[in-house]
PDB file with one MODEL, atoms N, CA, C and O in Angstrom:
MODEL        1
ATOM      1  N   UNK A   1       1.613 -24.039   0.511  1.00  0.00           N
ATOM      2  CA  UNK A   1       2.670 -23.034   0.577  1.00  0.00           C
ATOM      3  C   UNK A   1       2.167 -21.719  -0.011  1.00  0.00           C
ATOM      4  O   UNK A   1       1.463 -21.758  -1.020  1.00  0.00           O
ATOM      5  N   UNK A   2       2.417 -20.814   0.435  1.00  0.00           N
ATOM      6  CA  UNK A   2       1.702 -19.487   0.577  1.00  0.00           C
ATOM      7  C   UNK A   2       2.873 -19.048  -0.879  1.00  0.00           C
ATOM      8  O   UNK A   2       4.070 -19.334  -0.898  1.00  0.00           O
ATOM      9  N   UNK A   3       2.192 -18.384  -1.873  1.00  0.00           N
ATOM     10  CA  UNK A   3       3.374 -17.973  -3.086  1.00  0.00           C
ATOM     11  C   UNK A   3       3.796 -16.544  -3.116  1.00  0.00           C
ATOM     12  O   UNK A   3       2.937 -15.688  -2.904  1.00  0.00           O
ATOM     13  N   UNK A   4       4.724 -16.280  -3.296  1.00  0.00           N
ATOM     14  CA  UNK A   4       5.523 -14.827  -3.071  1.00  0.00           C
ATOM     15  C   UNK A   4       4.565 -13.425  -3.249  1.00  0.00           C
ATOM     16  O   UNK A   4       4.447 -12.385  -2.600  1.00  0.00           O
ATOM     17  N   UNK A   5       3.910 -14.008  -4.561  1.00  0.00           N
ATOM     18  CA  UNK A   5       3.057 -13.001  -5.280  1.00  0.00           C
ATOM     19  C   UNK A   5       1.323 -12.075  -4.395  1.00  0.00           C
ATOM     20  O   UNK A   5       0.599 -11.093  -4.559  1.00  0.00           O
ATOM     21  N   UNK A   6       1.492 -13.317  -3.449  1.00  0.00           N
ATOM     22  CA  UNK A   6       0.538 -12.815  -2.623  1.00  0.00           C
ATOM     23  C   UNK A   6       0.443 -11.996  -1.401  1.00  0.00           C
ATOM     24  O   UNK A   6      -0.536 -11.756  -0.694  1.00  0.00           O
ATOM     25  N   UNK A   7       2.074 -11.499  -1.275  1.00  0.00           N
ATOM     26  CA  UNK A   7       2.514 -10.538  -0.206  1.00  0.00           C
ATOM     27  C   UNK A   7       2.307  -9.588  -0.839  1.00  0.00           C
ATOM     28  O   UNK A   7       2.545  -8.718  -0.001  1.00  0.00           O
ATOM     29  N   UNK A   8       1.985  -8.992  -1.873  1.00  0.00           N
ATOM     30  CA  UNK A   8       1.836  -7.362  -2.670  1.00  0.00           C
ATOM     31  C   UNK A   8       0.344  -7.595  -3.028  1.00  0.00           C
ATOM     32  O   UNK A   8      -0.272  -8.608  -3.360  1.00  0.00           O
ATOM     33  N   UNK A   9      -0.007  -6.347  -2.852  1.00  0.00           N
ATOM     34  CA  UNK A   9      -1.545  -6.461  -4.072  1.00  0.00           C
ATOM     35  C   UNK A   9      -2.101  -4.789  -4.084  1.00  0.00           C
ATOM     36  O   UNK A   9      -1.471  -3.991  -3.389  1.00  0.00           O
ATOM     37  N   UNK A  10      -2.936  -4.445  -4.651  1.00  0.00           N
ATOM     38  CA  UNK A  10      -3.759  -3.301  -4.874  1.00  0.00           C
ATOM     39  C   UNK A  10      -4.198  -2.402  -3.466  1.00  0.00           C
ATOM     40  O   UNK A  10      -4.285  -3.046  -2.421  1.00  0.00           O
ATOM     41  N   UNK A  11      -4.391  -1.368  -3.441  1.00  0.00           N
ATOM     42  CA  UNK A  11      -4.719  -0.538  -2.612  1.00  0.00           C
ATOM     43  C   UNK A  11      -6.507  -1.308  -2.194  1.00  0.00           C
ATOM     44  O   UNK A  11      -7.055  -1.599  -1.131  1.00  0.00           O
ATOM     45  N   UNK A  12      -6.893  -1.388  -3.538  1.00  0.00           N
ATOM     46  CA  UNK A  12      -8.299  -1.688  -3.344  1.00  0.00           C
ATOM     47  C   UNK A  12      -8.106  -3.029  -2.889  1.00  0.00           C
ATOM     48  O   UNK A  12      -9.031  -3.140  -2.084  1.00  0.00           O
ATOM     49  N   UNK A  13      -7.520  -4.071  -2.891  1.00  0.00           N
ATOM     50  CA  UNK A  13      -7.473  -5.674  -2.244  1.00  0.00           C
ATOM     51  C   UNK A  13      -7.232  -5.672  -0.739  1.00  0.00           C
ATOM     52  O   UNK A  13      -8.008  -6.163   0.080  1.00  0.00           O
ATOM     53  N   UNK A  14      -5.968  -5.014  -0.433  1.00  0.00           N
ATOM     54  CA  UNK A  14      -5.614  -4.824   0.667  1.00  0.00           C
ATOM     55  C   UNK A  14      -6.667  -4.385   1.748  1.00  0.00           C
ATOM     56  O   UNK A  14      -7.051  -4.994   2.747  1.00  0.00           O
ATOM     57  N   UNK A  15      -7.052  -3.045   1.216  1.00  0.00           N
ATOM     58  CA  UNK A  15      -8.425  -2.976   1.679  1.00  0.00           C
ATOM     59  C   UNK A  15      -9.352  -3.620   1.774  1.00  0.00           C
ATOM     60  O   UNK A  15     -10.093  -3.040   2.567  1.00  0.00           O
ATOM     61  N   UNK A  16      -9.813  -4.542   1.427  1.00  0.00           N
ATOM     62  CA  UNK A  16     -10.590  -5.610   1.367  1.00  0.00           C
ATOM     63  C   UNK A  16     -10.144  -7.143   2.450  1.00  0.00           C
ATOM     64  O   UNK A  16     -10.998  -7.635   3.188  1.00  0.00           O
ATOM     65  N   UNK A  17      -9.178  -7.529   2.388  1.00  0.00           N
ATOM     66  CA  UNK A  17      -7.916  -8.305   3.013  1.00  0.00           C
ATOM     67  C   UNK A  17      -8.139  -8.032   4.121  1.00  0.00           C
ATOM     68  O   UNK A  17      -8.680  -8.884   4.826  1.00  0.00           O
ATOM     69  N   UNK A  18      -7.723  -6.447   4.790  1.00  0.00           N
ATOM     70  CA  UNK A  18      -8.052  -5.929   5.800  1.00  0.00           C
ATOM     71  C   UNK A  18      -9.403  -5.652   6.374  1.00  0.00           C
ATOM     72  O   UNK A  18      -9.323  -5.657   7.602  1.00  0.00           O
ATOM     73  N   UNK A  19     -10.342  -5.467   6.044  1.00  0.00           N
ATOM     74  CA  UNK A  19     -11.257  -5.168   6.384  1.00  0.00           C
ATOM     75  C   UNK A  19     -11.600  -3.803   6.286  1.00  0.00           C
ATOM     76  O   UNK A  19     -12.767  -3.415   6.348  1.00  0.00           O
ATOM     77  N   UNK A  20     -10.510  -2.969   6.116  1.00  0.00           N
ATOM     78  CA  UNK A  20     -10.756  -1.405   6.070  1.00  0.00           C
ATOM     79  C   UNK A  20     -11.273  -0.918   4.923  1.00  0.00           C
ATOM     80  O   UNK A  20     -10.966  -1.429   3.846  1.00  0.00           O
ATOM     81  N   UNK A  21     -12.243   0.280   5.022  1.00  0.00           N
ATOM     82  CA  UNK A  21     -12.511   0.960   3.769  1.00  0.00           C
ATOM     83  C   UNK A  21     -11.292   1.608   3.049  1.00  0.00           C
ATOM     84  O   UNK A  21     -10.483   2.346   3.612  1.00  0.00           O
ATOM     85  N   UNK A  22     -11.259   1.278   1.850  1.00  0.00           N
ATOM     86  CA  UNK A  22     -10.627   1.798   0.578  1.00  0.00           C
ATOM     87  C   UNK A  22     -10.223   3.250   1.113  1.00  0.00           C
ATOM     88  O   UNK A  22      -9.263   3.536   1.828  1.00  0.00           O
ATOM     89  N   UNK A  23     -11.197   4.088   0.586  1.00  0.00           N
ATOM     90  CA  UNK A  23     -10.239   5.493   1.288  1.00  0.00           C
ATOM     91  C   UNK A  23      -9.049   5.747   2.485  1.00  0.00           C
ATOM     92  O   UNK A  23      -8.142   6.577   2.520  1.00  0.00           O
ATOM     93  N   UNK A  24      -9.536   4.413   3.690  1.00  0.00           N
ATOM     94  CA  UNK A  24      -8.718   4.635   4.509  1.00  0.00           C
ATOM     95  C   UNK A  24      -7.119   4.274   3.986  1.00  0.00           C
ATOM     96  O   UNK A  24      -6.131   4.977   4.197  1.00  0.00           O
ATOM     97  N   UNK A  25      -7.153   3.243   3.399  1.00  0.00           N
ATOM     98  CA  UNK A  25      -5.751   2.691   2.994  1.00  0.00           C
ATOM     99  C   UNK A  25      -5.444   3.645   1.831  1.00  0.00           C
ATOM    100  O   UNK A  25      -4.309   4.119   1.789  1.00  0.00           O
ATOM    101  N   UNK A  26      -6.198   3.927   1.025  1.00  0.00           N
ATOM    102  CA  UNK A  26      -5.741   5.569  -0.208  1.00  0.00           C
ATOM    103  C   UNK A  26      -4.869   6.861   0.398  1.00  0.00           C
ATOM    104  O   UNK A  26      -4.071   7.561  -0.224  1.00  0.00           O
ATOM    105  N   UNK A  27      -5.350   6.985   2.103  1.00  0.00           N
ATOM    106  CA  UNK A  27      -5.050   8.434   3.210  1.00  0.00           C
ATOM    107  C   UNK A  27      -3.647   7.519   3.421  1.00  0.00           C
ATOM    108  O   UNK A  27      -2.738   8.326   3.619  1.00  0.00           O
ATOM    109  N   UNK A  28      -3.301   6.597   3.443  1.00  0.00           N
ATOM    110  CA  UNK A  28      -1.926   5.906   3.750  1.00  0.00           C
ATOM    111  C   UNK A  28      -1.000   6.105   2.933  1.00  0.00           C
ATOM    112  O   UNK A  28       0.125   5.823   3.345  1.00  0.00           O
ATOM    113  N   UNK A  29      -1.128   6.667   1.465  1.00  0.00           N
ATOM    114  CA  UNK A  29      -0.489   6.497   0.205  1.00  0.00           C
ATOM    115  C   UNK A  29      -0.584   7.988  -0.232  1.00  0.00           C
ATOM    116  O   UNK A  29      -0.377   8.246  -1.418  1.00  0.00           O
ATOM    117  N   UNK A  30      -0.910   9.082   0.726  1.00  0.00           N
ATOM    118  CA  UNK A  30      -0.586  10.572   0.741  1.00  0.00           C
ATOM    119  C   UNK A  30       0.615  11.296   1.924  1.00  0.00           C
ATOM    120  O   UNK A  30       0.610  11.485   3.140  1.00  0.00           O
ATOM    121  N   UNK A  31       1.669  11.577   0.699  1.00  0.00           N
ATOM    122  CA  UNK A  31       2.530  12.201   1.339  1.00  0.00           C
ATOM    123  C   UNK A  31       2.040  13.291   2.434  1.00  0.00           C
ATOM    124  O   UNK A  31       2.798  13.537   3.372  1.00  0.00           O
ATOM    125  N   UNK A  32       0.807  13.939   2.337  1.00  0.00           N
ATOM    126  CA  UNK A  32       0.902  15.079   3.067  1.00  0.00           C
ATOM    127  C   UNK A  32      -0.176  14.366   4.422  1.00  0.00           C
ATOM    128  O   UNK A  32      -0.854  15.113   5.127  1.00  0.00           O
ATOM    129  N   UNK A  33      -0.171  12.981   4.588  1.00  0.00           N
ATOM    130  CA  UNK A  33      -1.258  12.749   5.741  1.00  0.00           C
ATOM    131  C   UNK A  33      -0.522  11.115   6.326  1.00  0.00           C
ATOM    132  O   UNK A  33      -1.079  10.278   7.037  1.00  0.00           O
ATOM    133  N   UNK A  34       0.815  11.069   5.765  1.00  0.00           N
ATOM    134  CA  UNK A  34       1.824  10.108   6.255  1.00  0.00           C
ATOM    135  C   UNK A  34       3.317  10.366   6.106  1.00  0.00           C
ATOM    136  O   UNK A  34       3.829   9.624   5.267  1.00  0.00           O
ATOM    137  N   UNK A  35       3.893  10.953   6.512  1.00  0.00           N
ATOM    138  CA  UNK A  35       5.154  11.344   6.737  1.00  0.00           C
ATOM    139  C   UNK A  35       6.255   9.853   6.762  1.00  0.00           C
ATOM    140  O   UNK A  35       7.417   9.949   6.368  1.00  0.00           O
ATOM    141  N   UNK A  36       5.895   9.028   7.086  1.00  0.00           N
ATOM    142  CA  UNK A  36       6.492   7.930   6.771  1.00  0.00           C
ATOM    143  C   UNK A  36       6.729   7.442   5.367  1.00  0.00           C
ATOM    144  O   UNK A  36       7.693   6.701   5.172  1.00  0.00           O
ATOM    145  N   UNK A  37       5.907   7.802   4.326  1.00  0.00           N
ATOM    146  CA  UNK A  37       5.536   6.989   2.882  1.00  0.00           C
ATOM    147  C   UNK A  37       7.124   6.979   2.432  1.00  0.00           C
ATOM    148  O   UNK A  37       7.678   5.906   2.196  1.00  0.00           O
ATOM    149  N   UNK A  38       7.732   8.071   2.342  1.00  0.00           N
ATOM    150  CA  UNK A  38       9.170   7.902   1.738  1.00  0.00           C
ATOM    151  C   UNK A  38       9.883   6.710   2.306  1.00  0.00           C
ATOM    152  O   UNK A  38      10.235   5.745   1.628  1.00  0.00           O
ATOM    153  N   UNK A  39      10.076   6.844   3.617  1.00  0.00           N
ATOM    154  CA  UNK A  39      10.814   6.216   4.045  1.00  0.00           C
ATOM    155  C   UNK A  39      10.220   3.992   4.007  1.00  0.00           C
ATOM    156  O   UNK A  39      10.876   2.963   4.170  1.00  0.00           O
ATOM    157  N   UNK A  40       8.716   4.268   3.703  1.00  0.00           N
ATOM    158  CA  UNK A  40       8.483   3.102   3.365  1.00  0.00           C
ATOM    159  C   UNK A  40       8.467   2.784   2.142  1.00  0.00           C
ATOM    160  O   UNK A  40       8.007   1.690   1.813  1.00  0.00           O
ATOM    161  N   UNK A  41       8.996   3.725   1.150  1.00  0.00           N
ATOM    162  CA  UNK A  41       9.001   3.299  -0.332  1.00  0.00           C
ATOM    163  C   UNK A  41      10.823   2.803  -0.582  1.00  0.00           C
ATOM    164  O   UNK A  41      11.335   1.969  -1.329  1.00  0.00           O
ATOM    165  N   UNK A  42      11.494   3.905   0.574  1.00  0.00           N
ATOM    166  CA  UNK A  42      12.373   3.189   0.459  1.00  0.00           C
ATOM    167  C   UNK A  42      13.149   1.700   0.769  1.00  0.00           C
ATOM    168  O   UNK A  42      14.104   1.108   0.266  1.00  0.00           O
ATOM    169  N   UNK A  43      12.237   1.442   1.835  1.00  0.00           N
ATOM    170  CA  UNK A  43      12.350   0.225   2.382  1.00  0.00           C
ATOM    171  C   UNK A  43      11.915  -0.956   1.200  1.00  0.00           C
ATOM    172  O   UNK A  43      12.073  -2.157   1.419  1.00  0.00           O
ATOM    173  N   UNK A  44      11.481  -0.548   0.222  1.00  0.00           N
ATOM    174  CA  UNK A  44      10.918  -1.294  -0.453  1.00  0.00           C
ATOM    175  C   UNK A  44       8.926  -2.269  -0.055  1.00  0.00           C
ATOM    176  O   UNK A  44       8.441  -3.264  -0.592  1.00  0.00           O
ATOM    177  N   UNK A  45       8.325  -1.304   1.119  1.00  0.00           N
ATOM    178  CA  UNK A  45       7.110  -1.908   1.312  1.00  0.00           C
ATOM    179  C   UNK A  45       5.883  -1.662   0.688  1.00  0.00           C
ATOM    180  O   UNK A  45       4.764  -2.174   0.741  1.00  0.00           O
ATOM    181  N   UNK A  46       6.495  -0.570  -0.028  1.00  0.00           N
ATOM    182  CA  UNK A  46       4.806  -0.335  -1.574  1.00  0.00           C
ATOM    183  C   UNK A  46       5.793   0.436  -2.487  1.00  0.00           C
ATOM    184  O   UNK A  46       6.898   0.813  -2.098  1.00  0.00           O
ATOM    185  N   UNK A  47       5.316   0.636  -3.705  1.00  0.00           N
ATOM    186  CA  UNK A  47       5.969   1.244  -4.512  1.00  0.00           C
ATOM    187  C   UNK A  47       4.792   1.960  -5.196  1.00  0.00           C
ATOM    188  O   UNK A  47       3.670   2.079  -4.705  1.00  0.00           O
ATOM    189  N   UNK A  48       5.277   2.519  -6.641  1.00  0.00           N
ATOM    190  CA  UNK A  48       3.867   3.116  -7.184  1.00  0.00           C
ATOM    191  C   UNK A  48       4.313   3.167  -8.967  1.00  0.00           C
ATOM    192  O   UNK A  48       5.490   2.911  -9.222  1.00  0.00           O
ATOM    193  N   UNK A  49       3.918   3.302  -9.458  1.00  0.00           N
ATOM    194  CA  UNK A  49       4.129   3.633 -10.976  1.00  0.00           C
ATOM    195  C   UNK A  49       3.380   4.725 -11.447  1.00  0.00           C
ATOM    196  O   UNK A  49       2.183   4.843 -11.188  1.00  0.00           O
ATOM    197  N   UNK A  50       4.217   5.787 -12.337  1.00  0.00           N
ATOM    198  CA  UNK A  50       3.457   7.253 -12.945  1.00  0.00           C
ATOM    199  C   UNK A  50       3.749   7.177 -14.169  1.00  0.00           C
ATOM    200  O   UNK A  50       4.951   7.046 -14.398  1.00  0.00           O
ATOM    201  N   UNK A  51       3.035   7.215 -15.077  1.00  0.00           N
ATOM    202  CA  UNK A  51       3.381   6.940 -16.562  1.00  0.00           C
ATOM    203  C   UNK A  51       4.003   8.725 -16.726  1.00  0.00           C
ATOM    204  O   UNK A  51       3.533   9.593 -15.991  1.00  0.00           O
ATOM    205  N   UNK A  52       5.088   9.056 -17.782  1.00  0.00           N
ATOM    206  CA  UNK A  52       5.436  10.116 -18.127  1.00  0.00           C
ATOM    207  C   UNK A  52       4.430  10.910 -18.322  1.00  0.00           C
ATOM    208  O   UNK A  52       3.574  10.639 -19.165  1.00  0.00           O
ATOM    209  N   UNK A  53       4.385  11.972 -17.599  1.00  0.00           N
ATOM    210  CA  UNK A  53       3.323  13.621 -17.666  1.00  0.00           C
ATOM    211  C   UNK A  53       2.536  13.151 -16.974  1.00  0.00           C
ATOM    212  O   UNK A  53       1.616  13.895 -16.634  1.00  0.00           O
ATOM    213  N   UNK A  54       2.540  11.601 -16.414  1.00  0.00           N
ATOM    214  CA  UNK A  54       0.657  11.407 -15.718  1.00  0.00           C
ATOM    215  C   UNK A  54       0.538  11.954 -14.539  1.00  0.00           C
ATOM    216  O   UNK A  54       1.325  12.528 -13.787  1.00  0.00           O
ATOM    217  N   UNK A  55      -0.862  11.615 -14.485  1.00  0.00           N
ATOM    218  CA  UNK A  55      -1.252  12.669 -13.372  1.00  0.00           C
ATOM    219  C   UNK A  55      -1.219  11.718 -11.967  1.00  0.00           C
ATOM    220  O   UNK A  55      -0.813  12.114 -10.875  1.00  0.00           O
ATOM    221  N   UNK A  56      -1.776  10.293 -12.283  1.00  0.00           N
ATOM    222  CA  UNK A  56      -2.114   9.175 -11.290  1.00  0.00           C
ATOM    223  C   UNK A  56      -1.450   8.396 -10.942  1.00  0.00           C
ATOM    224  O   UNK A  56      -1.128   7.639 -11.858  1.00  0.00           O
ATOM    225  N   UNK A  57      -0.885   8.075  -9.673  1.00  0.00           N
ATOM    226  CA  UNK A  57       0.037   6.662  -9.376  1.00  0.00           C
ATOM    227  C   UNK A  57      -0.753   5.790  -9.367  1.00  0.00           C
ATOM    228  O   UNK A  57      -1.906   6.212  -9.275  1.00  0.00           O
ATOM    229  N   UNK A  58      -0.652   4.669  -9.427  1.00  0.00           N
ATOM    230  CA  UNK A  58      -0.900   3.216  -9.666  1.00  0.00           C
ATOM    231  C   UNK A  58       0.272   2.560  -8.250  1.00  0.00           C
ATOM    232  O   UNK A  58       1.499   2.473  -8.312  1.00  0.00           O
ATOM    233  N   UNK A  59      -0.533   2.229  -7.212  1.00  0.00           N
ATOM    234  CA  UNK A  59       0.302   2.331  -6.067  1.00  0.00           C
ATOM    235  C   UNK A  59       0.269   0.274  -5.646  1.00  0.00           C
ATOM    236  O   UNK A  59      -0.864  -0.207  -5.661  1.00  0.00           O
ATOM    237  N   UNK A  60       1.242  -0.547  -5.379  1.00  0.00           N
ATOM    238  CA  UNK A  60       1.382  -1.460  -4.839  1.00  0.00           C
ATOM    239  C   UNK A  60       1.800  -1.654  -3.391  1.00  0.00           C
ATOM    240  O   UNK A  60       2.658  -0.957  -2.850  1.00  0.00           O
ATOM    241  N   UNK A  61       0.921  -2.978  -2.596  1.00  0.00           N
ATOM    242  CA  UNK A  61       1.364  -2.461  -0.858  1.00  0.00           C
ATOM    243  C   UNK A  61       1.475  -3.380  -0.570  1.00  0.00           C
ATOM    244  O   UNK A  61       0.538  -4.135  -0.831  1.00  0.00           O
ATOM    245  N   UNK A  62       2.852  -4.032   0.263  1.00  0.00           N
ATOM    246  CA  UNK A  62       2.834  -4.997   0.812  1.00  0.00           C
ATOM    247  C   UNK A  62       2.607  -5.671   2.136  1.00  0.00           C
ATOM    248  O   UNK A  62       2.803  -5.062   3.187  1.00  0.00           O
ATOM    249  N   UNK A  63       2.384  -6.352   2.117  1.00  0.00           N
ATOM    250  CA  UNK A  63       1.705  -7.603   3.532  1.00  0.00           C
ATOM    251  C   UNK A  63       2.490  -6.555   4.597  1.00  0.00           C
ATOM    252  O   UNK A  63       1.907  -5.779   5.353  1.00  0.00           O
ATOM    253  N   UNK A  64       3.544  -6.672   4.510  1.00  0.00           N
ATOM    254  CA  UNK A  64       4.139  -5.969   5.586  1.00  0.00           C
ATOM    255  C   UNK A  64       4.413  -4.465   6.115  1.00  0.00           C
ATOM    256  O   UNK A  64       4.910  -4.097   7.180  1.00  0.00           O
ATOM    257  N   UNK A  65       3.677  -3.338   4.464  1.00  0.00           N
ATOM    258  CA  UNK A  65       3.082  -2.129   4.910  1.00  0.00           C
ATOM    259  C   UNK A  65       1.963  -2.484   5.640  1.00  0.00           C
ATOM    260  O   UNK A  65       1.838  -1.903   6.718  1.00  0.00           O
ATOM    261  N   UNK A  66       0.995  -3.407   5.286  1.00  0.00           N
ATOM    262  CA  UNK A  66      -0.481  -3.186   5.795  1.00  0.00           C
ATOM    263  C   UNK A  66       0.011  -3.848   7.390  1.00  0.00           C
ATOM    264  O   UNK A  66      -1.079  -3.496   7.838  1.00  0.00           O
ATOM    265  N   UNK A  67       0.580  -4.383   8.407  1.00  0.00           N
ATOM    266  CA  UNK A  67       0.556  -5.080   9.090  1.00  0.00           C
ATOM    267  C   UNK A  67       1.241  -3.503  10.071  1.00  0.00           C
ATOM    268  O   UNK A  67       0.696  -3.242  11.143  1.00  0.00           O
ATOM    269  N   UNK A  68       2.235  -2.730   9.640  1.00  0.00           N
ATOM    270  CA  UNK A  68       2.745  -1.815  10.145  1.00  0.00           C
ATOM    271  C   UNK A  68       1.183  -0.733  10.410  1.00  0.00           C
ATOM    272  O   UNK A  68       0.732  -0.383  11.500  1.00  0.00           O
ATOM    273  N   UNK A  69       0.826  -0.521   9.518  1.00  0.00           N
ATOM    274  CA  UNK A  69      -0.417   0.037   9.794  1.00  0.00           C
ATOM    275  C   UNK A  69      -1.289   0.132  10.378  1.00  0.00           C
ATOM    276  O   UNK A  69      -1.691   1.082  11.050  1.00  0.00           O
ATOM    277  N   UNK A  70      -1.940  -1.405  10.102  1.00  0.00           N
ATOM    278  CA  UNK A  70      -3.064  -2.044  10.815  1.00  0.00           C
ATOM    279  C   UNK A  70      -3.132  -3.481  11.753  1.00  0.00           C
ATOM    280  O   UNK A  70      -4.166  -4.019  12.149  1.00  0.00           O
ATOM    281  N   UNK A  71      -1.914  -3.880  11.957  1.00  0.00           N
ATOM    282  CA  UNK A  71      -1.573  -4.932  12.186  1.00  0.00           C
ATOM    283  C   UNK A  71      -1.903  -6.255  11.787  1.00  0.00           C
ATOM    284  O   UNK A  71      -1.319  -6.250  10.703  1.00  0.00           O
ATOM    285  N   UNK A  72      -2.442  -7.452  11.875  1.00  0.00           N
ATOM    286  CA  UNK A  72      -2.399  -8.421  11.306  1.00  0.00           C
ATOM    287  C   UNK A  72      -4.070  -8.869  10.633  1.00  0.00           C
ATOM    288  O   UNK A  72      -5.092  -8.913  11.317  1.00  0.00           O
ATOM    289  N   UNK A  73      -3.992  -9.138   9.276  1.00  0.00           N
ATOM    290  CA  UNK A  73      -5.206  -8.885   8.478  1.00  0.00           C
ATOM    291  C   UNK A  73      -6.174 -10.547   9.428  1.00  0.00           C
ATOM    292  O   UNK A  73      -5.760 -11.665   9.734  1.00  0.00           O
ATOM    293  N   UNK A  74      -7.157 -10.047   9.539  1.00  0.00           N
ATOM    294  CA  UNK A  74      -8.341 -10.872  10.086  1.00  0.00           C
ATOM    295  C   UNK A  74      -8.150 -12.394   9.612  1.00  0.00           C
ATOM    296  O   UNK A  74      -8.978 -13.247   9.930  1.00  0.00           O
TER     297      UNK A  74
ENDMDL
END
């Protein structure tokens, strides 16, 4: 049985999962080169965390952002 925890993971896993280079899935997680991101954060399919004043998100993506993307991982 496949466990819940393994539908989310890292920008850098996913990438990996997928087969795609890292940067490509990073260009997925920029507002100004995906016009969709809002509307998939609202959906609840990645989220991100910014510590107060920080500069860096810390971004999570799920099975079912990457599949919208790239369709079904290898």
């Amino acid at each position: 049985m496949d466990k819940e925890i393994n539908n989310y993971m890292t920008p850098a896993e996913a990438a990996y999962r997928w087969g795609k280079n890292q940067e490509t899935v990073k260009n997925k997680l920029k507002p100004s080169l995906n016009s969709e991101l809002d509307q998939m954060i609202k959906r609840g399919l990645i989220k991100y965390y910014q510590k107060p004043n920080g500069q860096r998100k810390e971004w999570i993506v799920s099975v079912q952002a990457m599949e919208e993307w790239f369709g079904k991982s290898n």
